[in-house]
C-alpha distance (Angstrom), angle and dihedral (degrees) to the residues before:
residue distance angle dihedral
X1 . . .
X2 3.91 . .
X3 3.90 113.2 .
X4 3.92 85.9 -120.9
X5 3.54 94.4 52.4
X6 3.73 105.1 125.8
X7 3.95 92.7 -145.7
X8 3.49 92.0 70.6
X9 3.67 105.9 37.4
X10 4.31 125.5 93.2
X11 3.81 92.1 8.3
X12 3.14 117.0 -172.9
X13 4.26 115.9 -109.6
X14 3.69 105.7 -101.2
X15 3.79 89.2 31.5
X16 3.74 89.9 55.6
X17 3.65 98.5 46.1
X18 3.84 89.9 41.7
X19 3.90 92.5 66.0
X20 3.60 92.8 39.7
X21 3.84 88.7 62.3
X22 3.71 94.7 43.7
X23 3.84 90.4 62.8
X24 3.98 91.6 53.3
X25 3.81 126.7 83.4
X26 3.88 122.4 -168.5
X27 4.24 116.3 -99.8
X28 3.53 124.0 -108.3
X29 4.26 117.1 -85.6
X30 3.75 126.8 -113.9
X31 3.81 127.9 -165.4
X32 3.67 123.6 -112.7
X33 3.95 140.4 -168.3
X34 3.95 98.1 -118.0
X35 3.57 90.1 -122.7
X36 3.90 85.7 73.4
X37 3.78 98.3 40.2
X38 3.84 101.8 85.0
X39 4.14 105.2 125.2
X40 3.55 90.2 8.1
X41 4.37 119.6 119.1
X42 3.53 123.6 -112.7
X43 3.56 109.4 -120.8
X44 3.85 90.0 -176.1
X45 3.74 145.9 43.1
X46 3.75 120.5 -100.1
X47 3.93 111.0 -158.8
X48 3.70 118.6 -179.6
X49 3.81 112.9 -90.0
X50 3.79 96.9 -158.7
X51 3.84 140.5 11.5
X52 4.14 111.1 -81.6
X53 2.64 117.7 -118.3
X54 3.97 91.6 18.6
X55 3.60 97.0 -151.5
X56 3.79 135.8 33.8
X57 3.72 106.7 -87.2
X58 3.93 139.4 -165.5
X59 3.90 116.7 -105.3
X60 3.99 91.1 -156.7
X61 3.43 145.1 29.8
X62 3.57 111.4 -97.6
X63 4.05 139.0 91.5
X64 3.93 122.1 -55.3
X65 3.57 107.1 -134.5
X66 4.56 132.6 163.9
X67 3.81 108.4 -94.6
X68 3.73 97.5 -106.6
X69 3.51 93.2 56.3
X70 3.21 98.9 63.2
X71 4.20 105.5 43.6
X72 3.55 93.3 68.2
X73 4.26 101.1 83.1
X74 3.80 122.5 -130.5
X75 4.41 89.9 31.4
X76 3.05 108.4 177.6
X77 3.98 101.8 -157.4
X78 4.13 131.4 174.2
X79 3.80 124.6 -121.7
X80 3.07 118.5 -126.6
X81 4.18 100.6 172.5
X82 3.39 158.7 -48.9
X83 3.40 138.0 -73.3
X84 4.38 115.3 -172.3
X85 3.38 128.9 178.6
X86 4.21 107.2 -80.6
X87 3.67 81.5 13.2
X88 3.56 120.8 74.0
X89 4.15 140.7 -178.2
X90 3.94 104.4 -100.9
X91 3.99 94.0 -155.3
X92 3.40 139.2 61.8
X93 3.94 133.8 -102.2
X94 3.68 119.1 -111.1
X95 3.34 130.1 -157.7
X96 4.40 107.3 -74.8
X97 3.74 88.4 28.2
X98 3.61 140.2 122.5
X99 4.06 136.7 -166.4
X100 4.00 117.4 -155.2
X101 4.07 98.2 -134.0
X102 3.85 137.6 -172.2
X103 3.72 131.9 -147.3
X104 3.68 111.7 -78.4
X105 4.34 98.1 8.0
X106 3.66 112.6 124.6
X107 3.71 118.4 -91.6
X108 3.85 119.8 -112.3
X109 3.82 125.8 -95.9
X110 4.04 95.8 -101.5
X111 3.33 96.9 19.6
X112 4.12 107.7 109.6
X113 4.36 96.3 162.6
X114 3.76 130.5 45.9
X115 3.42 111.5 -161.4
X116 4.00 121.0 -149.5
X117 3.89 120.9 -108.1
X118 3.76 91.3 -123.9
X119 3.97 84.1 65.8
X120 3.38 102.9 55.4
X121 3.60 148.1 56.7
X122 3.98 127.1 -146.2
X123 3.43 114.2 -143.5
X124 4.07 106.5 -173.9
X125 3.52 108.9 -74.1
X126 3.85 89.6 -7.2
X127 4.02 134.0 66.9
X128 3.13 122.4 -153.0
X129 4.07 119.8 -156.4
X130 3.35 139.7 -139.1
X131 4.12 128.2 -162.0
X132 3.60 122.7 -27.8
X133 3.71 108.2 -104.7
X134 4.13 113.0 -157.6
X135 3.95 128.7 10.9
X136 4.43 79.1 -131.5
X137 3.76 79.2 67.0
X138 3.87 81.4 -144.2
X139 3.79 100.5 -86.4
X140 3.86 124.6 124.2
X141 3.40 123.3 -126.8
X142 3.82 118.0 -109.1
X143 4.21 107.9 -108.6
X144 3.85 80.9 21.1
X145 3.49 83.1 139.7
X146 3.61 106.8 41.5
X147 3.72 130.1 -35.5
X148 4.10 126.2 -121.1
X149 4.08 106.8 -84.7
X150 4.02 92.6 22.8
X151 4.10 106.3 140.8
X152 3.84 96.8 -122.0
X153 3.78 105.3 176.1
X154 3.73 122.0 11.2
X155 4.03 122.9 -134.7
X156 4.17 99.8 -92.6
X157 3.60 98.5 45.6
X158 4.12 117.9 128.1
X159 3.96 102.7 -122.1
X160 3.88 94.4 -129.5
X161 4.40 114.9 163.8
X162 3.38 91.5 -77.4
X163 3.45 109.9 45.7
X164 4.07 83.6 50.3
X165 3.93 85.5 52.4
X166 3.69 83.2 61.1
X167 3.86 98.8 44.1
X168 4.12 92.1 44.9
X169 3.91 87.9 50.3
X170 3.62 84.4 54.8
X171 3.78 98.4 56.8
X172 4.19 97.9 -106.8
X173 3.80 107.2 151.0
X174 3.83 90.9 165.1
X175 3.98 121.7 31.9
X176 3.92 124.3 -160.1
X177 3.80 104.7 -131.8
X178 3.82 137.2 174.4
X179 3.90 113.7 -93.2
X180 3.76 114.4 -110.2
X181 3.88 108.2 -96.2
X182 3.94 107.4 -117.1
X183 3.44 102.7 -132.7
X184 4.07 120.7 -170.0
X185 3.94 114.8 -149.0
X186 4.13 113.8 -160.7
X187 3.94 122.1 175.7
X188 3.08 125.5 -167.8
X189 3.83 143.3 -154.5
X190 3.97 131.2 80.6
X191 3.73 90.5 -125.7
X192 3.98 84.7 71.8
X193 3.75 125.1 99.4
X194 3.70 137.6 173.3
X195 3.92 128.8 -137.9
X196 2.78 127.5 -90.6
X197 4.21 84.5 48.1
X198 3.20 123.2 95.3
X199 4.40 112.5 -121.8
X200 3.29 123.1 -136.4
X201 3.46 130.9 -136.4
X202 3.25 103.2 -72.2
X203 4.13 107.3 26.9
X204 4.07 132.0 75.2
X205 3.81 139.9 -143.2
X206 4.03 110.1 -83.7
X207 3.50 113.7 -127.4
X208 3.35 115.2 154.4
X209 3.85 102.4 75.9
X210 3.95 84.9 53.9
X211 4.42 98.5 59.2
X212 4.08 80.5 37.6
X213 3.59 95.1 62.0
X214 4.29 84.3 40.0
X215 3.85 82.3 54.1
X216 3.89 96.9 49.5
X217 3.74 92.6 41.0
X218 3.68 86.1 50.7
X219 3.34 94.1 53.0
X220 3.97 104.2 49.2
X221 3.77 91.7 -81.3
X222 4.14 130.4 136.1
X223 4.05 95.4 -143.8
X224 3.77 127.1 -165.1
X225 3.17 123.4 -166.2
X226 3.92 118.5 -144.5
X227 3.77 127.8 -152.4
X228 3.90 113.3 -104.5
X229 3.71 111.9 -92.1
X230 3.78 120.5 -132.1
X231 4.05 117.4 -103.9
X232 3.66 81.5 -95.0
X233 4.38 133.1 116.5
X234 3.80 95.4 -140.6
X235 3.71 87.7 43.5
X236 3.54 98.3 57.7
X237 3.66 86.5 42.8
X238 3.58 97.4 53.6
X239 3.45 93.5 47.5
X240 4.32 95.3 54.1
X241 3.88 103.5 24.7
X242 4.12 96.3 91.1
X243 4.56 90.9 24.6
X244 3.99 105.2 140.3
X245 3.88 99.5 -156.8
X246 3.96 131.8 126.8
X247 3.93 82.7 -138.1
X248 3.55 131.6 30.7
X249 3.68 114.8 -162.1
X250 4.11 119.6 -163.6
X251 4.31 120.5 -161.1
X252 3.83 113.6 -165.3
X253 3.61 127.5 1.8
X254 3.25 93.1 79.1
X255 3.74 108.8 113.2
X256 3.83 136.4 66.8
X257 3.89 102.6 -77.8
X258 3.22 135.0 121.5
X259 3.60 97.6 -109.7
X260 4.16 87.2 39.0
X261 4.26 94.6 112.7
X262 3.37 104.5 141.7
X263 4.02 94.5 108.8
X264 4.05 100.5 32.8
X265 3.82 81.5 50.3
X266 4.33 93.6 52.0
X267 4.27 82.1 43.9
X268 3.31 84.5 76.6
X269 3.76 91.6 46.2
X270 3.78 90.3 52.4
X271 3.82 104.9 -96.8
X272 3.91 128.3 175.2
X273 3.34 121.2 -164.7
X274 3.74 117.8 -126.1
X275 3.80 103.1 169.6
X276 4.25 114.4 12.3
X277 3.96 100.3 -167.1
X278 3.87 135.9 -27.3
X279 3.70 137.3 -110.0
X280 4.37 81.7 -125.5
X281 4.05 132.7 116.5
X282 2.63 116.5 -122.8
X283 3.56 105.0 27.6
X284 3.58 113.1 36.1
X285 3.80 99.7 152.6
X286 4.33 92.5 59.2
X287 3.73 105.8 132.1
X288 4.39 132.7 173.8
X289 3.55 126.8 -164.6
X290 3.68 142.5 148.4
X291 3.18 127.9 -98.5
X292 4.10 126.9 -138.2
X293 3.64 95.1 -99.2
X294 4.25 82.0 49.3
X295 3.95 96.6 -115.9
X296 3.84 104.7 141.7
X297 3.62 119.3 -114.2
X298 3.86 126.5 -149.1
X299 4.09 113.5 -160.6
X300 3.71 107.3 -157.8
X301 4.10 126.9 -176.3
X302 4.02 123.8 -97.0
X303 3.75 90.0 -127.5
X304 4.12 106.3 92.7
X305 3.84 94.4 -139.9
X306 3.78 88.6 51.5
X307 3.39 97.7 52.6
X308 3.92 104.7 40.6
X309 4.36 81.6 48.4
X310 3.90 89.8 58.7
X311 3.48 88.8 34.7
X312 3.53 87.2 65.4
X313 3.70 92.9 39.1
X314 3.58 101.8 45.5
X315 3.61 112.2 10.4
X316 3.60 106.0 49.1
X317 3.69 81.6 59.1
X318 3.72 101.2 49.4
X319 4.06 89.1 53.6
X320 3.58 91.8 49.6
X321 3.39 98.0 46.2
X322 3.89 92.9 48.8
X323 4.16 81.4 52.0
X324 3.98 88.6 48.5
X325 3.14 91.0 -124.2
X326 4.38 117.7 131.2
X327 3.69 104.8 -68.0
X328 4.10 91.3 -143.3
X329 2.71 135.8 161.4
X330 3.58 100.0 -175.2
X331 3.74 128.1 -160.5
X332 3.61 130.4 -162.1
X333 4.27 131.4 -167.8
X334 3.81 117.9 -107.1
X335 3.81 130.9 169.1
X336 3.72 121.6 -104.3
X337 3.92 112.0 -114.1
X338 3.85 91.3 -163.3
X339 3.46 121.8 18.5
X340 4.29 120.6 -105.6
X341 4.23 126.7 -131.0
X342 3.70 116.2 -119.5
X343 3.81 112.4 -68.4
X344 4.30 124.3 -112.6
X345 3.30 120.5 -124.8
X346 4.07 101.7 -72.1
X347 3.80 132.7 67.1
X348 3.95 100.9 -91.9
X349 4.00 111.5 -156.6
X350 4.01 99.2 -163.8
X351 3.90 112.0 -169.3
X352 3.80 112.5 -116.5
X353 3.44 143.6 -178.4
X354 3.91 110.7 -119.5
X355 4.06 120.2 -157.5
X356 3.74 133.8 168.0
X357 4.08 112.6 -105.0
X358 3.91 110.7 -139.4
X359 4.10 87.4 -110.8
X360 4.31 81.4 71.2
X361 3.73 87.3 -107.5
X362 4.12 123.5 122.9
X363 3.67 122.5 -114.2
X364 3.32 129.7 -156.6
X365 4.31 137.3 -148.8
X366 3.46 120.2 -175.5
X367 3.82 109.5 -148.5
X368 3.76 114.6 -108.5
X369 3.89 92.6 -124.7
X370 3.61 118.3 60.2
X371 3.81 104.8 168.4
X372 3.87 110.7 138.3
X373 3.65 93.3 -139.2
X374 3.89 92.2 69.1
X375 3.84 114.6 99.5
X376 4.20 89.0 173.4
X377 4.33 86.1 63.4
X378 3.81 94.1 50.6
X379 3.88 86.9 44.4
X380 3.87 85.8 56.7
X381 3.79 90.8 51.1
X382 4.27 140.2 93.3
X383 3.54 93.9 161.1
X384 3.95 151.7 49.2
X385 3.54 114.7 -147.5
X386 4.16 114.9 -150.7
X387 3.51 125.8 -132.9
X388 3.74 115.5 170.4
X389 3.32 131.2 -136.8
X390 4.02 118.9 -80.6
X391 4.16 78.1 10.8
X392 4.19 104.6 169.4
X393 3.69 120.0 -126.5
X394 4.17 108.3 -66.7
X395 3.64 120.9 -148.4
X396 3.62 128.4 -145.4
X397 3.84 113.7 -73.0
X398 3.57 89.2 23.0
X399 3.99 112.6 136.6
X400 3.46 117.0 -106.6
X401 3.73 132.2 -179.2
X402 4.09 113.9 -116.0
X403 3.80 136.5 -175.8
X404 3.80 105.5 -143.5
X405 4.35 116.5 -138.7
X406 4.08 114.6 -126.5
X407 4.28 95.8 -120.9
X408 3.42 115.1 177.4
């Protein structure tokens, strides 16, 4: 579509991020030795390829004995092995016997009760027991765990420690996993500079390519960072003509100045416009396209707090998405600590500080300066409180929707 094609300019949010998603599919999959796949997206199911545990095994310490031996007080019972965990007893337990047994071995063929250490007394060759602690009789079931052809983890899933717990105890050596979306950062703007250069007079330190690439990495992401391009057409050009990236991702250049080229200078490269700005503050001027060669394009604002916002917003999304993982975002109710004026006419996404109010239930506290050129706010914030468009005036306590920040 045309840049000045109404249908795609001030979309609302959702609406927005909706087509933005529609236009991305997820990356091919790779396999990877587990020990590698922490952070990485499953790209297929793990089930459960046997029972675990595969046997019945003892809870406790203690001797694994039949039932009936062991409700009479003062039995007096002879041992006949041992069964350890990796190592178990190979026969079975007859009537007046006893099996010494370790947490997690496999319980004894006859054997239906283990009873704890603490409860008995070993006498030689013999043990003698004491009262019958649990009706359980301290043994775990077999497939207690999970069962052989149980669905485990489904394709999507972020592998954190956990989750590759679960996929080790099932027997995975090897785990099929989404490729990590190349994504291509490019700002933009001869007023930029990065340490260790010196500015001059008139420029600033660029920053916000630098917690971008954070974000994607974050996310699942393989970020590059470009160098800033000059405020120039063929520059921009030059710099994105031969980029190799499922997701090209633009800072600056983005609004209606004269030294905004970004999008006359991907024309050239073929790009369609898919959404032209958003209904959002900060960060009006966010765009996405496609390119000729049909890599997607994300347009994000100079300002930092503008771009990290729709970053959040929008990005995150895209890069989960192209993982096939759930897009999100995901929002959830908090209480207002002060109360909010009536809202304008776009969704405004105010950066908060979220805490936990002794009753269990969040609070939120928008920060008193909400200028999008301020990187010392954002570094301040771990979460984006929501007020919709044409929102009325919101008194303290009311509940408000908020997107909470990953901080480490």
């Amino acid at each position: 579509m045309s840049a000045t094609d109404p249908a795609i300019k001030n979309l609302p949010v959702d609406d927005a991020r909706t087509r933005m998603l529609a236009a991305v599919t997820p990356v091919g999959v790779e396999d990877i030795a587990i020990e590698a796949a922490h952070g990485r997206v499953l790209a297929e199911a793990i089930d459960g390829r046997r029972d675990q545990p595969p046997f019945e095994s003892s809870a406790m310490d203690g001797w694994a004995v039949r039932r009936a031996d062991a409700l009479d007080a003062e039995t007096l019972l002879s041992i006949v092995g041992e069964s350890a965990a990796g190592r178990g007893f190979e026969g079975e337990v007859l009537p007046g016997q006893a099996v010494r047994i370790f947490t997690g071995a496999a319980v004894p063929a006859g054997a239906d009760v283990v009873v704890i250490q603490e409860n008995a007394e070993r006498q030689g060759d013999k043990v003698r027991l004491g009262p019958l602690a649990g009706a359980g009789g301290n043994i775990r079931p077999r497939g207690g765990d999970f069962r052989a052809g149980q669905r485990l983890l489904e394709p999507g899933a972020r592998m954190d420690a956990w989750r590759l717990s679960l996929a080790a105890a099932a027997g995975c050596a090897e785990l099929k996993v989404a490729r990590r979306p190349r994504v291509v950062v490019l700002s933009t703007g001869e007023e930029l500079v990065r340490p260790p250069t010196t500015p001059g007079r008139y420029q600033i330190y660029e920053s916000s390519s630098l917690a971008l690439c954070a974000l994607i990495d974050a996310w699942g992401g393989d970020a590059k960072r470009l160098a800033a391009a000059r405020d120039d057409r063929s520059a921009v050009i030059a710099a994105l003509r031969d980029v190799d990236a499922d997701l090209l991702v633009t800072i600056g250049g983005a609004s209606v100045g004269d030294y905004d080229l970004v999008k006359p200078a991907l024309a050239d490269l073929g790009l369609q416009q898919i959404v032209g700005s958003i209904g959002i503050r900060p960060g009006k001027p966010t765009w996405f396209g496609r390119l000729g060669s049909g890599t997607p394009v994300l347009g994000l604002p100079g300002n930092p707090a503008s771009a990290l916002v729709c970053a959040e917003l929008f990005l995150g999304p895209l890069v989960r998405a192209l993982l096939g993982s759930d897009p999100g975002p995901a929002y959830q109710p908090a209480r207002l600590a002060t109360g909010l004026p009536a809202n304008g006419a776009r969704d405004h996404f105010l950066r908060a500080v979220v805490a936990c109010a002794t009753d269990g239930v969040l609070t939120v506290q928008p920060l008193a300066d909400q200028d999008s050129s301020l990187v010392t706010v954002f570094a301040q914030t771990d979460g984006l409180l929501r007020r919709p468009a044409g929102a009325p005036a919101s008194a303290a306590g009311s509940v408000v929707p908020v997107l909470r920040l990953a901080r480490l």
